[in-house]
N, C-alpha and C positions, 0 to 999 in steps of 0.2 A: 453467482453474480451475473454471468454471459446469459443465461437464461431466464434473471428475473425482468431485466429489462426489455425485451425482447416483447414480452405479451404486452407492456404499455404502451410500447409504440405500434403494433402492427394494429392494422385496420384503418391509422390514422391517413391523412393525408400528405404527401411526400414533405410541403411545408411545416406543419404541425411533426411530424416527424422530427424531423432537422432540428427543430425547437426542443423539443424534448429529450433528444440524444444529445445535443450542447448544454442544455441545464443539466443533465446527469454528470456530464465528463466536469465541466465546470464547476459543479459543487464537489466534484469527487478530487479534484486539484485542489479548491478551494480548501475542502474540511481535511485533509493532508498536510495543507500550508499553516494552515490555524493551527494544529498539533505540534509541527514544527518549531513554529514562532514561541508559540507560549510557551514552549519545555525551554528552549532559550533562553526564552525573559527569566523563566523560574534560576535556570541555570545561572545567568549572570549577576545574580542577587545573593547568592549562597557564595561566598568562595573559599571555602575547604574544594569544592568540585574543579576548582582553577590550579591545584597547586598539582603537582608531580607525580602525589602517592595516589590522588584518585585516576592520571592517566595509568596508570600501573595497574590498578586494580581493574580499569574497565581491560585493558591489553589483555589480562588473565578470564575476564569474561569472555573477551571476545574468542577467545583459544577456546573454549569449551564451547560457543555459538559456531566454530568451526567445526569443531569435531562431529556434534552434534546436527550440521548442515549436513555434513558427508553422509552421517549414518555410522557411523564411529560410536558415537554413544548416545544413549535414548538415557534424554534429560526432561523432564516434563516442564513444560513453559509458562507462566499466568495467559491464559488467553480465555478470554466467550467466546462460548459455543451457541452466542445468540445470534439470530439472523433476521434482517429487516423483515417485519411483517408482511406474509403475503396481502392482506386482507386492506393494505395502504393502497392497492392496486383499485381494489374497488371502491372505497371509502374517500379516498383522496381526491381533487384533481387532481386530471396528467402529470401538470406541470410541476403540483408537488410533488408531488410521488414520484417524478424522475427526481428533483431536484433532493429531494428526502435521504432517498437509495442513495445517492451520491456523495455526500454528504456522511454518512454514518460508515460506508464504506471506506469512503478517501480516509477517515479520521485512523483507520488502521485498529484501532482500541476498543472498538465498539464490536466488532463481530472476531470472527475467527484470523485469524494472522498466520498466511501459509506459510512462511518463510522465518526462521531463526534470526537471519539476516537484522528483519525490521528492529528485535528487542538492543542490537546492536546500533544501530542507527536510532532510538530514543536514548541511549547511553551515552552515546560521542556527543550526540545533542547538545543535554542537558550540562555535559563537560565544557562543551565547547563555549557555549554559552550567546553565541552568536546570531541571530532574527535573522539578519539577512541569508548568512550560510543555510541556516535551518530554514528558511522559505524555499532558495532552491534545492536542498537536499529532499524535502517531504513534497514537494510540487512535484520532483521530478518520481516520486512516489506516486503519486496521485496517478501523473500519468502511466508507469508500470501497470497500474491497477484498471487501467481506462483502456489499455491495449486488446486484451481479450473481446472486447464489445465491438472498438472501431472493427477489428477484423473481422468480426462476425458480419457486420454491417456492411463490410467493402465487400464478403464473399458473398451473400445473403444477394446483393446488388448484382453481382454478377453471376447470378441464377444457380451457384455452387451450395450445399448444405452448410453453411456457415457455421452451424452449431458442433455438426459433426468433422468442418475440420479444425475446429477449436477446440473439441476432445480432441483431437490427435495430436495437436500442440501440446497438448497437454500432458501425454502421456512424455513429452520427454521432460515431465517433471526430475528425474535420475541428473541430467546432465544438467540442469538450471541449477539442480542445488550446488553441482562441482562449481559454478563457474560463482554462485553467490559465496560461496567457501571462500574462492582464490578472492573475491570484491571484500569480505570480510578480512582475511590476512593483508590485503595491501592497506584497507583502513586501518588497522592496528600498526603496522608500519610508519605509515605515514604518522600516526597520533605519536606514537615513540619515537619520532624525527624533530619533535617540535623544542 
């Protein structure tokens, strides 16, 4: 993701730049909040998913999305292993093709889904049933997802390898899963409180 945007913007000029890394982040919030919203809509239309026994049943998913975040137990998850075409890079304009990338990516569903975490948060969702909550629960997604790029761009800016200190953010993938583990257990608390 940090490196496919990266060659659409370079060479451009600093404005055209700017343009095209806001249409990215912006549809990547955008196609985020869309997925949010509409698992809602669907949610608040269904209600067996409103009543007691289906908080219980996600509370026991979400227990295995923990265990599972830790590295506790290797549970295989529905995800694609499709990735925006490179080939949009050259075929597209810019501006689609940021705006494209961001978009497919924000929506979490479409490509790969690094985090257990996520399958938990379209589950409370869909339970929840609520647009608004699901707008800023998957926006604040969206953004999660946009973080890697800004900081490539703030480091890149400041004459540092950007890319290469965003591997190394990276590599404390270990401690990101501990803390989405403990963000999973206080969701399932919290849903069990209601």
């Amino acid at each position: 993701m940090v490196g496919s945007i990266g060659p659409m913007v370079h060479g451009t000029s600093p404005g055209h730049r700017v343009l095209l890394v806001s249409a990215y982040i912006a549809s990547l919030i955008g196609g985020a909040a869309v997925v949010g919203v509409g698992l809602a809509v669907v949610g608040s239309t269904i209600p067996p998913f409103q009543d007691r026994a289906a908080v219980s049943v996600m509370v026991a998913v979400q227990g295995v999305l923990v265990l599972r975040e830790m590295g506790i137990a290797r549970i295989p998850l529905p995800e694609r292993h499709w990735a925006v075409p490179r080939h949009w890079q050259c075929t597209l304009p810019p501006l689609k093709a940021s705006a494209g990338y961001g978009l497919l990516l924000g929506s979490g569903v479409a490509t790969r889904i690094p985090s257990s975490s996520f399958y938990g948060l379209l589950g409370w969702t869909l339970i929840d049933g609520h647009p608004v909550w699901a707008f800023g629960w998957f926006a604040a997604f969206g953004v999660g997802r946009a973080v890697p790029v800004l900081l490539r761009i703030a480091l890149d800016a400041r004459g540092a390898d950007g890319m290469f200190q965003v591997d190394r953010l990276m590599a404390t993938e270990p401690a990101v899963r501990v803390v989405m583990a403990g963000l999973c257990s206080i969701a399932a608390g919290l849903a069990l409180s209601r």
